[in-house]
N, C-alpha and C positions, 0 to 999 in steps of 0.2 A: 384312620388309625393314628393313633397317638400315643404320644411314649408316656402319659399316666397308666393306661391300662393295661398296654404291652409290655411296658419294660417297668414297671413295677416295685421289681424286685433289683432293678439293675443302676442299682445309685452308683457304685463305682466307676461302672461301664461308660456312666453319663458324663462325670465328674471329667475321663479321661478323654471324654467326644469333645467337649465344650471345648478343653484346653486345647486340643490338637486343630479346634478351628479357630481358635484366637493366634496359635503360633501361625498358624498358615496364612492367616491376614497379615501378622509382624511380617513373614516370611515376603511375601507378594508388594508390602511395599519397601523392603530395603530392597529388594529388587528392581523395583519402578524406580528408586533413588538412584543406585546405581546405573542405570540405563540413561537417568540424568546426566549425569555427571560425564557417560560414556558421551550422549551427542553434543553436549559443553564443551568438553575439547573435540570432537570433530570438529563442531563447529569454528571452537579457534584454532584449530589447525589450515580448515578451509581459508580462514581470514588470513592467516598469517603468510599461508600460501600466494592469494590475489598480491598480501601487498609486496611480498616479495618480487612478481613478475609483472605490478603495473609500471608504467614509466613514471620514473622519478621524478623529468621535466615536464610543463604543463603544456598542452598538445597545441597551443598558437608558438611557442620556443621550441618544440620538438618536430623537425621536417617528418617523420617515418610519421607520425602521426596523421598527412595527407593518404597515403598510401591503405588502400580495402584491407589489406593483409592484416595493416597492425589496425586499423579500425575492426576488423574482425575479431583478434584476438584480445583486446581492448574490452569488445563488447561481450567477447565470453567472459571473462575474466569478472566483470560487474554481473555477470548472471551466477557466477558460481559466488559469487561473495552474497549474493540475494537467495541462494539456496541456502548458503551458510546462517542468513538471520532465520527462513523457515525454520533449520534444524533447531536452533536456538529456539524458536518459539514452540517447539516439540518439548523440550524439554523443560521450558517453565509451567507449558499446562500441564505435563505431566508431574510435577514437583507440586506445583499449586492445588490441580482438579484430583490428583490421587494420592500421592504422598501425606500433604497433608488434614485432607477430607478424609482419611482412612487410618490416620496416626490419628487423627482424635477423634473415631468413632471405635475404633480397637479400644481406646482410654477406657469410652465409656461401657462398653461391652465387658472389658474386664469388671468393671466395677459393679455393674449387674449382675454378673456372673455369682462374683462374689455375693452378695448378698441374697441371691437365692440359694444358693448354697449352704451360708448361715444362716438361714433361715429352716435348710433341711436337718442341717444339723440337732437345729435347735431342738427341731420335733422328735427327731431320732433320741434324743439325750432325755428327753420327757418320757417317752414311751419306755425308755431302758429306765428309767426312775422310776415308773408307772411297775413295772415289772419285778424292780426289786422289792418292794413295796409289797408286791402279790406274795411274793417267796418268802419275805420275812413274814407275813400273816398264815402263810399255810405252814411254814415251821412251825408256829408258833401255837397255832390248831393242836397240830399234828404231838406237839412236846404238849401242852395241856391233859390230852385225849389220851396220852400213855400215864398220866400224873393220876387224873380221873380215875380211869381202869385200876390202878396202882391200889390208889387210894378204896377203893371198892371192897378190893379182893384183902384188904387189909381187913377192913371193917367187918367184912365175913368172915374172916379165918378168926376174929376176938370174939367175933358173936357164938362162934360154935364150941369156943375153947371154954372149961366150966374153971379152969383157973383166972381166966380172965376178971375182973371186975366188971359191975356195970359202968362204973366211970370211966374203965380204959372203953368201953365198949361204945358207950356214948361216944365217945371224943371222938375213935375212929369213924364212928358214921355221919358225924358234923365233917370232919374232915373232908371222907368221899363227897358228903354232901358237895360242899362250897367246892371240888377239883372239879365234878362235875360241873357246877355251874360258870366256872372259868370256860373249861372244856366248851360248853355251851356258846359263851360270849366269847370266844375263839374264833369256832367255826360259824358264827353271824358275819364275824369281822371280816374273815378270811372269804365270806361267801360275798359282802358288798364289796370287799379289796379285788377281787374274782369278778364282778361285775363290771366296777370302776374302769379296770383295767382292758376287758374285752370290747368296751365300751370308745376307751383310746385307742384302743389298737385299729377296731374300723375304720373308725375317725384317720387315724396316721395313713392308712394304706387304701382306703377308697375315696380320702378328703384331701388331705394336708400334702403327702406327699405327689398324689397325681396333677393338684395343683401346679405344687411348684414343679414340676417334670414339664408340664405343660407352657412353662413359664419358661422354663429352659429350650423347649423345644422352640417356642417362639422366636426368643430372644438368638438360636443360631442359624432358624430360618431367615430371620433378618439380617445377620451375618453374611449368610451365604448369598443372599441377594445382593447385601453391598456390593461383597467381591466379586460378583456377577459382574455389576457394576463398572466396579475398578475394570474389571478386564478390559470389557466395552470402552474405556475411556484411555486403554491402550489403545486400541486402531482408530481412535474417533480423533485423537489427538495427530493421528497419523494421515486420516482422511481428512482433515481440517486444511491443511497445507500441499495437499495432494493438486489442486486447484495452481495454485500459487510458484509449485513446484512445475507443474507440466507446463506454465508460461516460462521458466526459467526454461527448462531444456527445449523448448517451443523457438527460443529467443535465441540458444546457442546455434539448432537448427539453421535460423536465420541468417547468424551472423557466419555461420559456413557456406550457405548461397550468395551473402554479397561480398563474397572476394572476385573481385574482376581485373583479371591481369592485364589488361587491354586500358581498362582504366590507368592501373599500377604504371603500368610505362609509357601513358602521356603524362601523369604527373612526374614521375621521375624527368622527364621532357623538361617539364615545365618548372622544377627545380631546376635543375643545370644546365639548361639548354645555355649557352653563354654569348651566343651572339655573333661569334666571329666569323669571316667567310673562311672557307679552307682553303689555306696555303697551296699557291701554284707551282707547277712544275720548275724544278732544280735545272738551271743555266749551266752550259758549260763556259767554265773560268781557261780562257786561256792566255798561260803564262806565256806562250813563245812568245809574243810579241809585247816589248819593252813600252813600249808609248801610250798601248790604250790600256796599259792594264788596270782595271780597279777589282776591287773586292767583291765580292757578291755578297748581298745583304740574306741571301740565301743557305748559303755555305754552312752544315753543324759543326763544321772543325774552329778551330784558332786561328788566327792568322800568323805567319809563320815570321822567326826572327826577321830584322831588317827588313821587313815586307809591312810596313804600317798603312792600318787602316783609312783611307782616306774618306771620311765622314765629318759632316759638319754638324755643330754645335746641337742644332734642329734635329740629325740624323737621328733614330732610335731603329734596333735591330727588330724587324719582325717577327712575329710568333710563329715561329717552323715549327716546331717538335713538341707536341703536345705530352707526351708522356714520361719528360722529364722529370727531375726534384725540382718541384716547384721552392721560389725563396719563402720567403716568410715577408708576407705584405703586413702594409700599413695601412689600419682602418681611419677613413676619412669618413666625415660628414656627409655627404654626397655622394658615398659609396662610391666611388670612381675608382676602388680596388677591386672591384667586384665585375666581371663580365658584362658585355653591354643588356643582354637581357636581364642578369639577376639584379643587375644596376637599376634597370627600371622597376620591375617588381616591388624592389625593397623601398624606393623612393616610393609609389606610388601606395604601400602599405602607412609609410609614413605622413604620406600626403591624409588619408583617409585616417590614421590615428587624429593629426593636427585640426583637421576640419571636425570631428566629433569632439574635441578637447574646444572646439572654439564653437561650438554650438552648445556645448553645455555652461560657456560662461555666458553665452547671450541670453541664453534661460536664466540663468541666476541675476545676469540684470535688470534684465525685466522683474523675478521676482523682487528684489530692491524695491524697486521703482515704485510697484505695488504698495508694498509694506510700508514705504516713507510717504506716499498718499495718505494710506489707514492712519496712519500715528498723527501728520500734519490734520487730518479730521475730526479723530478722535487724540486727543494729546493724552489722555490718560491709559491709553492701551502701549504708550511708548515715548519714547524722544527719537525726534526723525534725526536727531545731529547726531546718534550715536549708529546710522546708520550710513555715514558718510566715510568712515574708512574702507567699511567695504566694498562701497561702490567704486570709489577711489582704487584698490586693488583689484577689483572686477574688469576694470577698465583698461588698469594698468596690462593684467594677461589677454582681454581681446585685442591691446594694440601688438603686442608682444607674439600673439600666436596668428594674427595677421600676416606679421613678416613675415615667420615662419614660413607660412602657406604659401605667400609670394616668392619664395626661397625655392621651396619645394618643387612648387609647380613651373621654374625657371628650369629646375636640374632636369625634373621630369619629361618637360618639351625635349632641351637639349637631349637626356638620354634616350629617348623616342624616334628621333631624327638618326640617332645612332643607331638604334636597332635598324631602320628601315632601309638606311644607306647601305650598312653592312647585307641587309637582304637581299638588296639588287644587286650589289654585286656578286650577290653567291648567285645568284638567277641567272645573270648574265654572262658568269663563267663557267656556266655549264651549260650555256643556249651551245648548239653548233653555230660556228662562225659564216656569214657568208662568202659565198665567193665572191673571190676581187676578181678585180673588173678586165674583161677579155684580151682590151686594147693594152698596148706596152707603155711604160711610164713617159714622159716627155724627155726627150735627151736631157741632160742639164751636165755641164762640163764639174759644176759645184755637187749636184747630186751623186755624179761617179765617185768626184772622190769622196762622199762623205758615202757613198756605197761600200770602196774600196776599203775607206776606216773602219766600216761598223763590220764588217768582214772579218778584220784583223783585230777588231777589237773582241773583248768578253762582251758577250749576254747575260742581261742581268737577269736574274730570273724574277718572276711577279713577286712582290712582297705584299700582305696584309698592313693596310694602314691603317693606324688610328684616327677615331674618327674627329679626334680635335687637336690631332698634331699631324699637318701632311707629311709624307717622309720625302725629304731632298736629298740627292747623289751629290757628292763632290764631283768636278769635272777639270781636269787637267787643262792647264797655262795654256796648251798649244790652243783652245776654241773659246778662253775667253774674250778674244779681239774677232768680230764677226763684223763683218761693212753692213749686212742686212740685219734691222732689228727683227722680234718675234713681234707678230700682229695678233699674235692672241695663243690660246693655251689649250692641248687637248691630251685626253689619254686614252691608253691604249683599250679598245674592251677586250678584243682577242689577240691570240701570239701570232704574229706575222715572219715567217721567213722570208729574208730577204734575197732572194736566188738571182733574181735576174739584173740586168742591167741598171741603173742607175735606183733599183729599191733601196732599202734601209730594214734590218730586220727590226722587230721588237720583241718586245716582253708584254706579256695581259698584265695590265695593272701599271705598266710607265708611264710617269711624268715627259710629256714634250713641246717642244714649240711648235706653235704654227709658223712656217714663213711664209708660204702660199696657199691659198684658199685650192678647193676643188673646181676646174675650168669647165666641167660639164663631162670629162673625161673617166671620170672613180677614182682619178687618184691627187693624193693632198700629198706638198712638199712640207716636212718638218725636220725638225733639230734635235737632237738625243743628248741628253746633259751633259754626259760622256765627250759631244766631240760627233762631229759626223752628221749630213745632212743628206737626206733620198726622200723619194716616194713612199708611201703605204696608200693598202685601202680607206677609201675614205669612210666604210661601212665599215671599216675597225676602230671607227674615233668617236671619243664624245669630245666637241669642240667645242672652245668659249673663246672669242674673239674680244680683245680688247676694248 
């Protein structure tokens, strides 16, 4: 079936089908434009959004950057900015593959249209001329054929009249004669104008016009196919990135399974971990007694008016209280503001930048070396002497980032040693202490009394030391004159009470002299900076003899 034969008759009908499917192609692609423009800004919406929530700083200067958390969020964040370019690339194939493959086939469709059109026109406006044509010749029959007749009955009504003449008589029958003969070549005219015409008309309605109908029907089958088409190349532009998309939310997936909190707070560990042992138990300070009194290097309070600190130059207060307002440090070279582990850390990051800053000038000397070879070979590919400042500077920064390195790896030892010191002694003041020794201390008339002093004196409590500044107690006038010198030097690991007779208490973590070595007995005679001399276990000392 075909709209020549069927629809025939229905050029209007046609006229108005044609237009309503060229609108509907305009229609379907400001629509696909639109739907552009709509994932154009999702798409920079999405982008605007990533960069709003990525980190500003670059993830070797930003600590949280360690941490699965924010690398998770991190990695979602580059996935939805990677769905953002899919979206984006939705909406250029669809701008490119249908907007404007269907804005300039719509062009050309209109303009087809058109001229099948005028071309039906044309035929239509023939046939209506062909027709008028027919009418003006059977008028013209038809006025003849009454003139004839006319003229006839004239002829006959003088012929019978005997007033008549022959000459009126004559005239009138020449007359009829020649109306007839018009009359005659009238109705020839009118009979081939009749022919002509019936002749066009077939022609118009079983040739020309089923034609062109056929022409049109073509021409919006092809139409409808495009936009067939078009549609298809909606979901296709959709399926196209569907691939690309489902690695994106594949990836987000991902980056939700590798958050591991376990991870999260060794690195936080390992950020701040700072190195120090923890602060030993708080001494009792006591005032009653005037002579031994010293300060506790312990103590969160002030020292009180007229009651001055006795501390020497050396002295520095140890870190008790961690959860104070911290001051405002001064960053140094060698990080030695920094805790003993971060201290190390950031030295040894340093250390590792220095050594690839000085491995890549070694390469660049070497390539020198090379290139003033080739030139000193080939002297036309260059001048070696215009190759000697650089090497001269090259040289210059391997000596230069040498020291460095030597620097580095000085601070690095040193702060290493620090971390490892500070470890034993947090190990060792949280070992249990062993027990001292069964037997009673040896009498000693000097140990009593420096029993009876450290009695009546304050207990200092353990203070944390620095591990490149020992910390020294001032010690009162009365024990700077000692007949016996110290043979050597030990400290305390554990807190010793001194209860019994001729002991000496201490503190975990005191500075003291030795004055007499261990007899085989457990117990060692020492000296308390303070003033005061007794026994301790000798399983409470690390000792270094002179």
């Amino acid at each position: 079936m075909d709209w020549g034969t069927e629809l025939w008759d229905q050029f209007e009908v046609l006229e108005r089908h044609t237009q309503w499917g060229l609108d509907l192609l305009d229609r379907y692609v400001k629509f696909v434009k639109e739907r552009t423009e709509v994932e154009q800004a999702y798409a920079k919406q999405l982008r605007s959004l990533v960069k709003k929530y990525l980190p500003k700083r670059p993830a070797k200067d930003d600590p949280e950057s360690k941490f699965s958390q924010q690398q998770s969020f991190v990695q979602i964040l580059q996935e939805v900015n990677d769905f953002a370019g899919q979206r984006e690339l939705v909406a250029e194939n669809l701008s490119v593959r249908v907007c404007l493959e269907l804005t300039k086939y719509s062009q050309e469709m209109k303009q087809e249209r058109k001229m099948h059109f005028q071309e039906g026109r044309r035929a239509q406006q023939q046939l209506e001329n062909g027709f008028k044509q027919l009418e003006n010749s059977k008028r013209k029959f038809e006025r003849d054929c009454r003139e004839a007749e006319k003229a006839a009955q004239t002829a006959e009504r003088l012929d019978q009249d005997i007033n008549a003449t022959k000459a009126d008589v004559e005239k009138a029958k020449q007359q009829a004669h020649l109306r007839s003969h018009m009359a005659e070549e009238s109705k020839n005219e009118y009979a081939a104008q009749l022919q002509r015409f019936n002749r066009d008309q077939a022609n118009f309605y079983f040739s020309q016009m089923p034609q062109i109908f056929d022409k049109l029907q073509d021409m919006d089958e092809r139409r409808a196919v495009h936009l067939g088409a078009g549609y298809g190349l909606l979901s296709e532009a959709e399926l196209e990135v569907v691939p690309i998309i489902a690695k994106c939310l594949e990836g987000m997936k991902v980056a939700a399974h590798a958050v591991d909190p376990k991870n999260d707070s060794q690195v936080l560990i390992e950020l701040h971990k700072s190195g120090f042992a923890r602060p030993g138990d708080v001494e009792f300070e006591d005032f009653s007694q005037p002579m031994n009194r010293a300060p506790s290097d312990s103590s969160l309070g002030t020292p009180s008016e007229g009651r001055p600190e006795l501390r020497g130059p050396g002295r520095s207060r140890a870190k008790r209280w961690p959860f104070g307002k911290k001051n405002k440090t001064v960053v140094t070279e060698d990080f030695s503001h920094l805790p003993p582990e971060q201290q190390r850390k950031r030295l040894q990051q340093q250390l590792e930048e220095r050594n690839r800053e000085l491995q890549k000038e070694v390469d660049q000397r070497e390539a020198l070396k090379k290139m003033k070879d080739v030139y000193e070979k080939t002297p036309q590919m260059g001048d070696p002497a215009s190759l000697e400042p650089q090497i001269t500077e090259t040289l210059s920064n391997i000596e230069r980032l040498k020291l460095e390195v030597q620097k580095y790896e000085a601070w690095l030892a040193e702060a290493e040693s620090r971390v490892l010191s500070n470890r034993e002694d947090s190990l060792s003041r949280h070992a249990r202490p062993p027990d001292p020794p069964t037997s009673a201390p040896p009498d000693n008339s000097s140990s009593n009394s420096g029993s009876q002093d450290a009695k009546e004196s304050s207990e200092e409590p353990p203070s944390e030391e620095s591990q490149d500044t020992p910390i020294y107690t001032e010690f009162d006038e009365d024990f700077e004159e000692e007949a016996t010198s110290p043979i050597g030097h030990c400290v305390a690991i554990y807190h010793f009470e001194g209860s019994s007779e001729g002991t000496i208490s201490m503190a975990e973590g005191e500075d003291l002299s030795l004055m007499e070595e261990d007899k085989g007995d457990g117990w060692t005679r020492v000296r308390r900076k303070e003033g005061g001399e007794g026994y301790v276990p000798t399983s409470y000392l690390r000792v270094t003899l002179n």
